[in-house]
N, CA, C and O atoms as a Maestro MAE file, in Angstrom:
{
 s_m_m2io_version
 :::
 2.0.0
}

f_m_ct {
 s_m_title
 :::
 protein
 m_atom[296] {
  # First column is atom index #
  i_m_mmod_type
  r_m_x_coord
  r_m_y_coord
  r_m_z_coord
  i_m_residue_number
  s_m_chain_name
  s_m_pdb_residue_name
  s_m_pdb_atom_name
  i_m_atomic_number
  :::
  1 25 0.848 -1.186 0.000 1 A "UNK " " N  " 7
  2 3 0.000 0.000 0.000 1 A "UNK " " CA " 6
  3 2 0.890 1.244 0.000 1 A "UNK " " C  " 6
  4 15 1.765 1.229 0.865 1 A "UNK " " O  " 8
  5 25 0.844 2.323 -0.798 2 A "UNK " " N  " 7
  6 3 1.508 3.739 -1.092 2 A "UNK " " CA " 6
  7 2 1.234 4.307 0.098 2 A "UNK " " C  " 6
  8 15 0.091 4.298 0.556 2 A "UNK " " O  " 8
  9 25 2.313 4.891 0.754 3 A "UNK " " N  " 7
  10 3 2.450 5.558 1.978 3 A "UNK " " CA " 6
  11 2 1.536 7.066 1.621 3 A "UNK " " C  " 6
  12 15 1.869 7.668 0.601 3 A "UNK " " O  " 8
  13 25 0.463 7.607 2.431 4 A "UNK " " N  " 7
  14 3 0.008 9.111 2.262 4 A "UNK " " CA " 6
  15 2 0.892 10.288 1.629 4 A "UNK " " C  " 6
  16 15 1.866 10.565 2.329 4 A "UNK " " O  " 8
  17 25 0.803 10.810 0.815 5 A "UNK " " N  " 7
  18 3 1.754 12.067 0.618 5 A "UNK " " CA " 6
  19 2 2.163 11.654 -0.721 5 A "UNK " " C  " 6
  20 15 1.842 12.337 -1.693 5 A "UNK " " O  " 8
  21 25 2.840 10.600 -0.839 6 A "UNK " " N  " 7
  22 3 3.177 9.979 -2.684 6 A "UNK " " CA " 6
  23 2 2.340 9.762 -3.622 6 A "UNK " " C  " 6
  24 15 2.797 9.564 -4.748 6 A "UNK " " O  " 8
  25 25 0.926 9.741 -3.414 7 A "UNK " " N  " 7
  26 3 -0.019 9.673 -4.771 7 A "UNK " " CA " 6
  27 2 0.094 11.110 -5.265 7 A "UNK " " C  " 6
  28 15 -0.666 11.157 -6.232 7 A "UNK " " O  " 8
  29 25 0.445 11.857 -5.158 8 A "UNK " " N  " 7
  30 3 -0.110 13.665 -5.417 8 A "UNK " " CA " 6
  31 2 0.647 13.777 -6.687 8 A "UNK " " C  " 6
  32 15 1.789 13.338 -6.824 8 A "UNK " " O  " 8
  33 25 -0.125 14.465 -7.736 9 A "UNK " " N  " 7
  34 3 0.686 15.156 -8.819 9 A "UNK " " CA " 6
  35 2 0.784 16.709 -8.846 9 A "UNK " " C  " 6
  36 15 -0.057 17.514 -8.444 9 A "UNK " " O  " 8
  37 25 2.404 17.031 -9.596 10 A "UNK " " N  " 7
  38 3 2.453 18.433 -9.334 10 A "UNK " " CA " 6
  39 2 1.431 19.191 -10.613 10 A "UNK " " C  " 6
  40 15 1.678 19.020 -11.806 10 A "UNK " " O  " 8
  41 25 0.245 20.053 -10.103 11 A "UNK " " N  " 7
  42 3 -0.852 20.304 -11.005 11 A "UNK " " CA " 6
  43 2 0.240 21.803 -11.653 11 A "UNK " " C  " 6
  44 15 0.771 22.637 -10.919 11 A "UNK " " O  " 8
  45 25 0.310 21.768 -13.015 12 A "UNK " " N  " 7
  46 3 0.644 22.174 -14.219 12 A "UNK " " CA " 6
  47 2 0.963 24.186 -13.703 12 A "UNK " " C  " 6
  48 15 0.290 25.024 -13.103 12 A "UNK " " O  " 8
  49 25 2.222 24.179 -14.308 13 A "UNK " " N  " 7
  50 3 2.186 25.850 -13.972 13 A "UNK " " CA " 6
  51 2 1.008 26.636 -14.871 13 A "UNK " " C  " 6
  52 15 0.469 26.494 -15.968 13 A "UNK " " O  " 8
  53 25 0.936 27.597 -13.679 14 A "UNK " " N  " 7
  54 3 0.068 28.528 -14.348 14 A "UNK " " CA " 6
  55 2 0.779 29.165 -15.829 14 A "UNK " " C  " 6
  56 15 1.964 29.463 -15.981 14 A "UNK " " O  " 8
  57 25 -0.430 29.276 -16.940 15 A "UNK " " N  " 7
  58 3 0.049 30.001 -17.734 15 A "UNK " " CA " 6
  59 2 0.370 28.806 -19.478 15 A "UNK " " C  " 6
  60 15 0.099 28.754 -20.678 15 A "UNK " " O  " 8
  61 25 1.152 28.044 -18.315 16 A "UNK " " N  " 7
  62 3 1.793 26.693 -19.357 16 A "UNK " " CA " 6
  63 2 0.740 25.947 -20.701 16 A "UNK " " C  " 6
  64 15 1.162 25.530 -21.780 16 A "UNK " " O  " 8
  65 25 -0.556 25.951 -20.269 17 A "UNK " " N  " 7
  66 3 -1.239 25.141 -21.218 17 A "UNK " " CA " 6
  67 2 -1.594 26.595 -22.339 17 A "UNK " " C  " 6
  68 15 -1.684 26.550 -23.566 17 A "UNK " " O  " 8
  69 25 -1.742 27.789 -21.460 18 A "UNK " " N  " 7
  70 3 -2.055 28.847 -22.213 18 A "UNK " " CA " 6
  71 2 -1.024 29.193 -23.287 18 A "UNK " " C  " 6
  72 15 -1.436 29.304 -24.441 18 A "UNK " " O  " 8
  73 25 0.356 29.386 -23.011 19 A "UNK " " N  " 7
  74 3 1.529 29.439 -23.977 19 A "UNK " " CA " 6
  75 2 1.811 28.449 -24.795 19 A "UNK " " C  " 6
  76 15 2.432 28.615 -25.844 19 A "UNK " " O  " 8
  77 25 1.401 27.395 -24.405 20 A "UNK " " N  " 7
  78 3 1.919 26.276 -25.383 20 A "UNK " " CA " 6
  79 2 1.824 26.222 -26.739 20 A "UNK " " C  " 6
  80 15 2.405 25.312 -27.330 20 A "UNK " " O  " 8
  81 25 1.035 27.241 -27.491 21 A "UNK " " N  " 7
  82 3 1.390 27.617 -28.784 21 A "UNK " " CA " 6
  83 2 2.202 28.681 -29.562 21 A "UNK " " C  " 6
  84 15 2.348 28.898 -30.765 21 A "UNK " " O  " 8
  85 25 2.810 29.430 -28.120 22 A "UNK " " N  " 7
  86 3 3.595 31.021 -28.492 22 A "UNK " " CA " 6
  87 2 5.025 30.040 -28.867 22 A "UNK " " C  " 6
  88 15 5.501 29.194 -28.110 22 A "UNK " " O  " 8
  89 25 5.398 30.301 -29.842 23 A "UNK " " N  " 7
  90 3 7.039 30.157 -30.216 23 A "UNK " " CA " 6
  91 2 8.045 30.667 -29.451 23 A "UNK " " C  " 6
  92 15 8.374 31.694 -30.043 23 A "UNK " " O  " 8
  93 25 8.744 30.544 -28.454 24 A "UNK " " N  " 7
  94 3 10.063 31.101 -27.799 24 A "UNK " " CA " 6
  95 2 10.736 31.834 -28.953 24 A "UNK " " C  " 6
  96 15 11.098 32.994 -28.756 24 A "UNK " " O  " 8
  97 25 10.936 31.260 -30.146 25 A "UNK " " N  " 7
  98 3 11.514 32.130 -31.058 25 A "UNK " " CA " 6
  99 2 11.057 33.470 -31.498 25 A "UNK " " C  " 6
  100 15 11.547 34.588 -31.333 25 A "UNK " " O  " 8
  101 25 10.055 33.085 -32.063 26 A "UNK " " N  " 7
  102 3 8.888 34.275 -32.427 26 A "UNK " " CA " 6
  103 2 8.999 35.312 -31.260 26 A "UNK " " C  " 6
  104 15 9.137 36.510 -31.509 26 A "UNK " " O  " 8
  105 25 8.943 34.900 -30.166 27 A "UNK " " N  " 7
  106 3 8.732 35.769 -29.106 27 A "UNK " " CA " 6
  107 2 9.922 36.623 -28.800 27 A "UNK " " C  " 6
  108 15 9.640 37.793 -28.539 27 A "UNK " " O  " 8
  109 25 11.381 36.253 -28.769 28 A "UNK " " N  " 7
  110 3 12.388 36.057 -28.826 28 A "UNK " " CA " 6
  111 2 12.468 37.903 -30.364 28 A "UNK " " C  " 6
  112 15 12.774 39.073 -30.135 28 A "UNK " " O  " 8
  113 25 12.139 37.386 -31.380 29 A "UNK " " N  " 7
  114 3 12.294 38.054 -32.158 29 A "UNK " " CA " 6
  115 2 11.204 39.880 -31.957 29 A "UNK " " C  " 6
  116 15 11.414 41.057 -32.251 29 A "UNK " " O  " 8
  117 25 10.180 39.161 -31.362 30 A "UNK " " N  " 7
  118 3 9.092 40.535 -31.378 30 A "UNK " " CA " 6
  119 2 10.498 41.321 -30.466 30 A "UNK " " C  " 6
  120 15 11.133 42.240 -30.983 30 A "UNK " " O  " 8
  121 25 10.793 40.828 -29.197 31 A "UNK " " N  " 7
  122 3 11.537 41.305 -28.606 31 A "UNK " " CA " 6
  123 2 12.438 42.329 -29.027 31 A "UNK " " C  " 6
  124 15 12.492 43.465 -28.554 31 A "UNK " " O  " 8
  125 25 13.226 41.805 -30.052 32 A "UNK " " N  " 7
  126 3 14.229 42.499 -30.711 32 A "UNK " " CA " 6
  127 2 13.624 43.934 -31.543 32 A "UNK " " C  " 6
  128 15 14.250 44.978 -31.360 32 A "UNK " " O  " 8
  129 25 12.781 43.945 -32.168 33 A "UNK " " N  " 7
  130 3 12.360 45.136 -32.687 33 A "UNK " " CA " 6
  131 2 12.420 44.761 -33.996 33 A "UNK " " C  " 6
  132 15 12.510 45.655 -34.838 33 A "UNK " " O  " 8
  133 25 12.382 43.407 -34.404 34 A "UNK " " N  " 7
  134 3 13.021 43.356 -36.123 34 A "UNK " " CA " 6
  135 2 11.813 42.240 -36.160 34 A "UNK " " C  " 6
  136 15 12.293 41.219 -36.653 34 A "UNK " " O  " 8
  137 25 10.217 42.017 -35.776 35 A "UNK " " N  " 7
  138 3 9.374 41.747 -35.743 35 A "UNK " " CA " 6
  139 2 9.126 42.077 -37.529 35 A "UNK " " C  " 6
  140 15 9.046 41.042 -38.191 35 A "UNK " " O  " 8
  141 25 9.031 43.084 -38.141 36 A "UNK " " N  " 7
  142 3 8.713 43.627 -39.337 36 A "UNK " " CA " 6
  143 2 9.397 42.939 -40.675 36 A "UNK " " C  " 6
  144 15 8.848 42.642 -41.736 36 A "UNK " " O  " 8
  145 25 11.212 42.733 -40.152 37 A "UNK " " N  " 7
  146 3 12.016 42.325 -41.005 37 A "UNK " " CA " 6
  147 2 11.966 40.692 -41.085 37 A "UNK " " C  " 6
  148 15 12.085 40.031 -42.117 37 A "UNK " " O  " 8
  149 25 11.831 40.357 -40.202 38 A "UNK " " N  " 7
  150 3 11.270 38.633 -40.041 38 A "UNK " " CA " 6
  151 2 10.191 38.335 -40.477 38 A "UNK " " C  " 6
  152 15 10.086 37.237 -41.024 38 A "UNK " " O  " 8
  153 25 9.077 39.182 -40.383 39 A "UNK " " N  " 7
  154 3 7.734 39.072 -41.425 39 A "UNK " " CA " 6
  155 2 7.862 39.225 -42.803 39 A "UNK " " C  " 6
  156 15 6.942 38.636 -43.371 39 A "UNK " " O  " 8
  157 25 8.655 39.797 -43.598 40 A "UNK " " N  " 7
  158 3 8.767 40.095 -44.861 40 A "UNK " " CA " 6
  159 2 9.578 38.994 -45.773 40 A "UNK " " C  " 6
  160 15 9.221 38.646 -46.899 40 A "UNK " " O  " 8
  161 25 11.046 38.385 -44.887 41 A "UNK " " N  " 7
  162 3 11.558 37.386 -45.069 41 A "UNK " " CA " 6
  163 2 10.557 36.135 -45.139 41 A "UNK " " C  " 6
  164 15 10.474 35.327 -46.064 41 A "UNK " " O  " 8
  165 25 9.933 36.155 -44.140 42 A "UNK " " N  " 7
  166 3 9.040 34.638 -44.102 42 A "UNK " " CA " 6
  167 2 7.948 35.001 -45.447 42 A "UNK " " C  " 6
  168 15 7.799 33.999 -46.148 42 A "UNK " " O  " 8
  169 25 7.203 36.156 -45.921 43 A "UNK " " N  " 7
  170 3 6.395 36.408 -46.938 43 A "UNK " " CA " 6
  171 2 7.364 35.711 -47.988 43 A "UNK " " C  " 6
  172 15 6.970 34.958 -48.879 43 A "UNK " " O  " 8
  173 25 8.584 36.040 -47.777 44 A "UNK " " N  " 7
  174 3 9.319 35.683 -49.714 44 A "UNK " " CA " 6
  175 2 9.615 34.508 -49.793 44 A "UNK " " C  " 6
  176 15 9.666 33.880 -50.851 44 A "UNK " " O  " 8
  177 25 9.943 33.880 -48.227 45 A "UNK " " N  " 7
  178 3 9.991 32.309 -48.464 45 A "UNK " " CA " 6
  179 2 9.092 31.406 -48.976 45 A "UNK " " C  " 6
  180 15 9.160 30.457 -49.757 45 A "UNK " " O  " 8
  181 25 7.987 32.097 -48.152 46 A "UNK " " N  " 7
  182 3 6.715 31.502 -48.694 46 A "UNK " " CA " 6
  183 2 6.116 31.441 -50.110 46 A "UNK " " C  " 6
  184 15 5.514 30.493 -50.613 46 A "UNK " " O  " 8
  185 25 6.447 32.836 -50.744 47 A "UNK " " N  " 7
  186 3 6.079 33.237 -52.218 47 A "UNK " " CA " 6
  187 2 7.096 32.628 -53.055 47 A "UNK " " C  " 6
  188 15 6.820 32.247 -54.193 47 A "UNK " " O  " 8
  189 25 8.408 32.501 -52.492 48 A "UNK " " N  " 7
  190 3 9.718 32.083 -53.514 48 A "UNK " " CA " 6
  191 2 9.700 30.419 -53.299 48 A "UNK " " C  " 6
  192 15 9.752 29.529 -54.149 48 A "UNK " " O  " 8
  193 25 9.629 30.356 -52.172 49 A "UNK " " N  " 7
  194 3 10.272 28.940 -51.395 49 A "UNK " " CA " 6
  195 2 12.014 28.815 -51.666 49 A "UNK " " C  " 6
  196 15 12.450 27.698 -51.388 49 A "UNK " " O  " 8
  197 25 12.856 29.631 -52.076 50 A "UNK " " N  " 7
  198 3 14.164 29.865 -52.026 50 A "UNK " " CA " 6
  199 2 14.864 30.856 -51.454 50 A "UNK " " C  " 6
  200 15 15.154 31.903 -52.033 50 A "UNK " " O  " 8
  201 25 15.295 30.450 -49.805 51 A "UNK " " N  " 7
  202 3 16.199 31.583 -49.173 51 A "UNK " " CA " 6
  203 2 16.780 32.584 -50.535 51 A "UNK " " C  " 6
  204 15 16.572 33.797 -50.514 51 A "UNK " " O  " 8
  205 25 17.450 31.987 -51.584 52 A "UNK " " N  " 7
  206 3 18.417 32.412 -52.322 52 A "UNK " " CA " 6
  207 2 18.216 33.100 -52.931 52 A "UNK " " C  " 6
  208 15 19.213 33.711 -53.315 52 A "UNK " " O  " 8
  209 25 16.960 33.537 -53.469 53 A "UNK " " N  " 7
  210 3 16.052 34.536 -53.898 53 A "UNK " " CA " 6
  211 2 15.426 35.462 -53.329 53 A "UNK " " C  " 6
  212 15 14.525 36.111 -53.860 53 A "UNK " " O  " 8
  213 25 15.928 35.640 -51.964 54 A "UNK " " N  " 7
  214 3 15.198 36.655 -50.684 54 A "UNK " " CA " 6
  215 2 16.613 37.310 -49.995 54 A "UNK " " C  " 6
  216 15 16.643 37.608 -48.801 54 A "UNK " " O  " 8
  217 25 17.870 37.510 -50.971 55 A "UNK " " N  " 7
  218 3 18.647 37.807 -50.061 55 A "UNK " " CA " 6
  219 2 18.516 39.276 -49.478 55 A "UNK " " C  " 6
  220 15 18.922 39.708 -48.399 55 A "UNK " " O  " 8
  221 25 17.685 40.061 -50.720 56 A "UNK " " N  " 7
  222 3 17.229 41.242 -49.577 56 A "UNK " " CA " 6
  223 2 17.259 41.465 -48.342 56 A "UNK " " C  " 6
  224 15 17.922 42.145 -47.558 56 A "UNK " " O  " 8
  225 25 15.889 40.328 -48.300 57 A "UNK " " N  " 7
  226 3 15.724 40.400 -46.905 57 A "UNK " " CA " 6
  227 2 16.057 39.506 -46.126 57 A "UNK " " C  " 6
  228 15 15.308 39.241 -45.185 57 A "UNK " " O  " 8
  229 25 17.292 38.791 -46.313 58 A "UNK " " N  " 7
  230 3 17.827 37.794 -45.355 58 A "UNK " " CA " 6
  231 2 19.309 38.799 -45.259 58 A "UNK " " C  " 6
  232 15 20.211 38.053 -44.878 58 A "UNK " " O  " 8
  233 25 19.739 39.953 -45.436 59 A "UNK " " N  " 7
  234 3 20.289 40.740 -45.550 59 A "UNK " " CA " 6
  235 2 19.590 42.236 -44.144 59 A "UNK " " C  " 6
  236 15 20.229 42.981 -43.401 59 A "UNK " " O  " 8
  237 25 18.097 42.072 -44.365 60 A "UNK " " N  " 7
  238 3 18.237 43.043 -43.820 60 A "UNK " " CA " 6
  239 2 17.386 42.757 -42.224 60 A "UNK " " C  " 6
  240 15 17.300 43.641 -41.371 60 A "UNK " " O  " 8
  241 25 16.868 41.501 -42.075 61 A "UNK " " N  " 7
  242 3 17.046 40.618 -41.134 61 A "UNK " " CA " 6
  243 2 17.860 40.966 -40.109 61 A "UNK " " C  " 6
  244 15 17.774 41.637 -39.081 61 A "UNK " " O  " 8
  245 25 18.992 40.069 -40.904 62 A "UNK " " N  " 7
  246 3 20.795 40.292 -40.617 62 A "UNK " " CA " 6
  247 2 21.086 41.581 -39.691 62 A "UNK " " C  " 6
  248 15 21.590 41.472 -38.573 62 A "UNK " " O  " 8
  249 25 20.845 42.388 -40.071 63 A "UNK " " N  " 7
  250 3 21.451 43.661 -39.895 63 A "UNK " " CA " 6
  251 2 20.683 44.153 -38.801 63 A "UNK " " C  " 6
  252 15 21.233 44.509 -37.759 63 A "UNK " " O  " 8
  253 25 19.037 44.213 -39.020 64 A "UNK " " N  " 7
  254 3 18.525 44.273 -37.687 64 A "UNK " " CA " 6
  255 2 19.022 43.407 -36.560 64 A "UNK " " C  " 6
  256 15 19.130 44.118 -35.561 64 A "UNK " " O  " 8
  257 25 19.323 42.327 -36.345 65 A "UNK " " N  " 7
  258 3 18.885 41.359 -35.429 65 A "UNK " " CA " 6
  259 2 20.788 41.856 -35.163 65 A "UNK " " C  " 6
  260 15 21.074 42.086 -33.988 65 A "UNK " " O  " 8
  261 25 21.566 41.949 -35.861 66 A "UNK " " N  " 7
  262 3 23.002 42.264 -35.547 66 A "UNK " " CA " 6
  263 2 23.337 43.768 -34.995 66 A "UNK " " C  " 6
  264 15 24.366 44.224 -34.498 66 A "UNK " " O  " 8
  265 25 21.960 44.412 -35.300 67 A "UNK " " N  " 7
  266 3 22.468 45.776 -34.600 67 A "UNK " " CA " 6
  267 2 21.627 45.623 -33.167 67 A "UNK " " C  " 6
  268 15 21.918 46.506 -32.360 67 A "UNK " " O  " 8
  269 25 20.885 44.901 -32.825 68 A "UNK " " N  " 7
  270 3 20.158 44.860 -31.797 68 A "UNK " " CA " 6
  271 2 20.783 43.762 -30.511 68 A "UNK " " C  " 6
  272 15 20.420 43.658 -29.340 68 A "UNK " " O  " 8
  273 25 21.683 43.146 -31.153 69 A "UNK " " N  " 7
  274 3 22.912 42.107 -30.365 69 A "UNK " " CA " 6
  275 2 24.140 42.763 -29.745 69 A "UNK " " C  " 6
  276 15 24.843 42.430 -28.791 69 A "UNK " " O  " 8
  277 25 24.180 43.783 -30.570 70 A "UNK " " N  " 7
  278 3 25.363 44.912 -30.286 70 A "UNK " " CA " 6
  279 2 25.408 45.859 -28.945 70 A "UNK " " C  " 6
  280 15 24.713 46.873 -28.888 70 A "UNK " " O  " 8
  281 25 26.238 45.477 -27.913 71 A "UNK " " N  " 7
  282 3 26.219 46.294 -26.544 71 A "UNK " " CA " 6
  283 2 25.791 47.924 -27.052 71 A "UNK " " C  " 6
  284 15 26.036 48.553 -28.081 71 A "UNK " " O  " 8
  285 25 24.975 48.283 -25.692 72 A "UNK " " N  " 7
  286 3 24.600 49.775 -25.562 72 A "UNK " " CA " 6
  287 2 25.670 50.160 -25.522 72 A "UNK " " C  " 6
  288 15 26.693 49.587 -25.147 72 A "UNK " " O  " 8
  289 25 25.408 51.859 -26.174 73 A "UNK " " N  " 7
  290 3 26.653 52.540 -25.163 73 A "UNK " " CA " 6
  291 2 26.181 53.862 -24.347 73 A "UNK " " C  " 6
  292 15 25.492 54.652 -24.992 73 A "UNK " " O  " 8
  293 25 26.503 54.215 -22.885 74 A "UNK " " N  " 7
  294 3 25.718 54.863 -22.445 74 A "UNK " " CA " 6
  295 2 26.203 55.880 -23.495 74 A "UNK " " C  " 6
  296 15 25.676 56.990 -23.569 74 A "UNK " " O  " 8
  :::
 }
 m_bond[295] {
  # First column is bond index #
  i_m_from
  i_m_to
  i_m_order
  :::
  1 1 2 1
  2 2 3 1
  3 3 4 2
  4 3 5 1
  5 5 6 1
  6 6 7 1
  7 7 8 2
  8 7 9 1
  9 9 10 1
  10 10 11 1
  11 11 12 2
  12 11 13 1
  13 13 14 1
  14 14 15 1
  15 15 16 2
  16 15 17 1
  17 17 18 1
  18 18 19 1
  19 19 20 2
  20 19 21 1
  21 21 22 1
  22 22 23 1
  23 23 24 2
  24 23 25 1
  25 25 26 1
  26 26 27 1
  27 27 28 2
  28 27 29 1
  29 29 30 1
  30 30 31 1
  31 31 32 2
  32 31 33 1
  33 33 34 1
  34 34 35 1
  35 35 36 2
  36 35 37 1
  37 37 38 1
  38 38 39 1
  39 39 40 2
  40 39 41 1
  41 41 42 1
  42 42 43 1
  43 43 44 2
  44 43 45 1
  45 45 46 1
  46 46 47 1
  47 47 48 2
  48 47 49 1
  49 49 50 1
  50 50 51 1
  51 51 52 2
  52 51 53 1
  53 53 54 1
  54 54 55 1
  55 55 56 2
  56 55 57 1
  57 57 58 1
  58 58 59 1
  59 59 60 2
  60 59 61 1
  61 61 62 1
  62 62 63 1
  63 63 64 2
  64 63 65 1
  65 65 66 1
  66 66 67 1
  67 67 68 2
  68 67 69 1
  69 69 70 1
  70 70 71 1
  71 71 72 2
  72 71 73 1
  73 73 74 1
  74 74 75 1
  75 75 76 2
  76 75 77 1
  77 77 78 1
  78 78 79 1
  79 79 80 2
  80 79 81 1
  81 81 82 1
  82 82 83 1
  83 83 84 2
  84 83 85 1
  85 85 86 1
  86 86 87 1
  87 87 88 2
  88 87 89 1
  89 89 90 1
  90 90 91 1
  91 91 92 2
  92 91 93 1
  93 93 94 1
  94 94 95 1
  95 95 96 2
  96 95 97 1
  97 97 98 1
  98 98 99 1
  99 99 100 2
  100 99 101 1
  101 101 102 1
  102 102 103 1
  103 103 104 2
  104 103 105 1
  105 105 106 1
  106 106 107 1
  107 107 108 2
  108 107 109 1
  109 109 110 1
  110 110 111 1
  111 111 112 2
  112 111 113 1
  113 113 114 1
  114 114 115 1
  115 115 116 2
  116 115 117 1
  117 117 118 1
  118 118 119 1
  119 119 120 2
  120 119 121 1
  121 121 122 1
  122 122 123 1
  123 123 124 2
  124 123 125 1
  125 125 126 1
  126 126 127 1
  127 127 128 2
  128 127 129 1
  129 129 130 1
  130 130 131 1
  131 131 132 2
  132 131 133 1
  133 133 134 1
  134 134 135 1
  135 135 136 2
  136 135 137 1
  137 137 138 1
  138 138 139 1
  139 139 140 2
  140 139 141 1
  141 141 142 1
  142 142 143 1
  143 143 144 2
  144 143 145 1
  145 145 146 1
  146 146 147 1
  147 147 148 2
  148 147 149 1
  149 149 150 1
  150 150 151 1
  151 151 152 2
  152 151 153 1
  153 153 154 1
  154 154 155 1
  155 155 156 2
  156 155 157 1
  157 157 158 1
  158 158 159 1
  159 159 160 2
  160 159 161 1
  161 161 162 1
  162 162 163 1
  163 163 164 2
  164 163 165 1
  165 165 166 1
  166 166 167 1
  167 167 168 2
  168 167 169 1
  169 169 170 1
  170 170 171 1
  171 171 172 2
  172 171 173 1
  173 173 174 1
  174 174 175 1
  175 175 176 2
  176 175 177 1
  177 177 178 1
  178 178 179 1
  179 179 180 2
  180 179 181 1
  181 181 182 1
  182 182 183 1
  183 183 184 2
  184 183 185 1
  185 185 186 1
  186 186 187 1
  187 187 188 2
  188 187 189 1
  189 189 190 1
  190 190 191 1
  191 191 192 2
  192 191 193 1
  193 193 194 1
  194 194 195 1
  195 195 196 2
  196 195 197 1
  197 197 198 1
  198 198 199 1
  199 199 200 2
  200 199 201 1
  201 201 202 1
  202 202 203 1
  203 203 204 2
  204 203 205 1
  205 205 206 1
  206 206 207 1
  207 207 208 2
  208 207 209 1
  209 209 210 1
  210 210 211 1
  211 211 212 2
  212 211 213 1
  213 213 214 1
  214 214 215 1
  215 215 216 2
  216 215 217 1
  217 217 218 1
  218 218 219 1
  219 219 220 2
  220 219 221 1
  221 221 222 1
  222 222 223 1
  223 223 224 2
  224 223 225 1
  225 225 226 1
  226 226 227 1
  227 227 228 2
  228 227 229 1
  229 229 230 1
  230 230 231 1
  231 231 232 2
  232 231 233 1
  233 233 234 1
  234 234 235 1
  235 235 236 2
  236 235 237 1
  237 237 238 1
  238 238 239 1
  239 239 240 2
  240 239 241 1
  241 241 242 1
  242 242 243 1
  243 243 244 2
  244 243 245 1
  245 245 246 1
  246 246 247 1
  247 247 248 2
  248 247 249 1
  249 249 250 1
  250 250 251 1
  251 251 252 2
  252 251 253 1
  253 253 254 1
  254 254 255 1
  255 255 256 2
  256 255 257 1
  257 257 258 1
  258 258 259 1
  259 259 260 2
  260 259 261 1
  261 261 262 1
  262 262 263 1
  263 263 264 2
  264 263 265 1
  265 265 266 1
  266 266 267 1
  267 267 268 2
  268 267 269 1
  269 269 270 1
  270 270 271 1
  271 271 272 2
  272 271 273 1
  273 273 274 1
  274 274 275 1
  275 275 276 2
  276 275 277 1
  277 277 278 1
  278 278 279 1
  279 279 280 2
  280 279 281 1
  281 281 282 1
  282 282 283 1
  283 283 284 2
  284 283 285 1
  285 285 286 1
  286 286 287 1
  287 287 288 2
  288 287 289 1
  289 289 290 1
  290 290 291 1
  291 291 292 2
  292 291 293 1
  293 293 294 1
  294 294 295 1
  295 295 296 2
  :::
 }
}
């Protein structure tokens, strides 16, 4: 017979079933401010289906997400 106290399950963090469809990445990116430049890239992938044909904007992506990685300066 299971001693009192060991049947219990730990009931689910708050929040957890609610997020479970937000992307860490996606989220990750709104963050950055280059929300706009990641939308336009994913439009040409979608319309092209060839990175190699979107270097525009896998160029200007780039540049957002690399100037936003870059230490402040006061």
């Amino acid at each position: 017979m299971a001693r009192p106290g060991h049947a219990w399950s730990r009931p689910a963090e708050r929040g957890e079933e609610e997020e479970e469809g937000e992307d860490p990445l996606d989220a990750r990116i709104a963050r950055s401010g280059c929300l706009e430049q990641h939308r336009q890239l994913q439009e040409c992938m979608a319309e092209r289906r060839d990175w190699r044909r979107c270097q525009e904007e896998v160029r200007a992506f780039g540049a957002c997400m690399a100037r936003r990685q870059q230490p402040q300066r006061p």
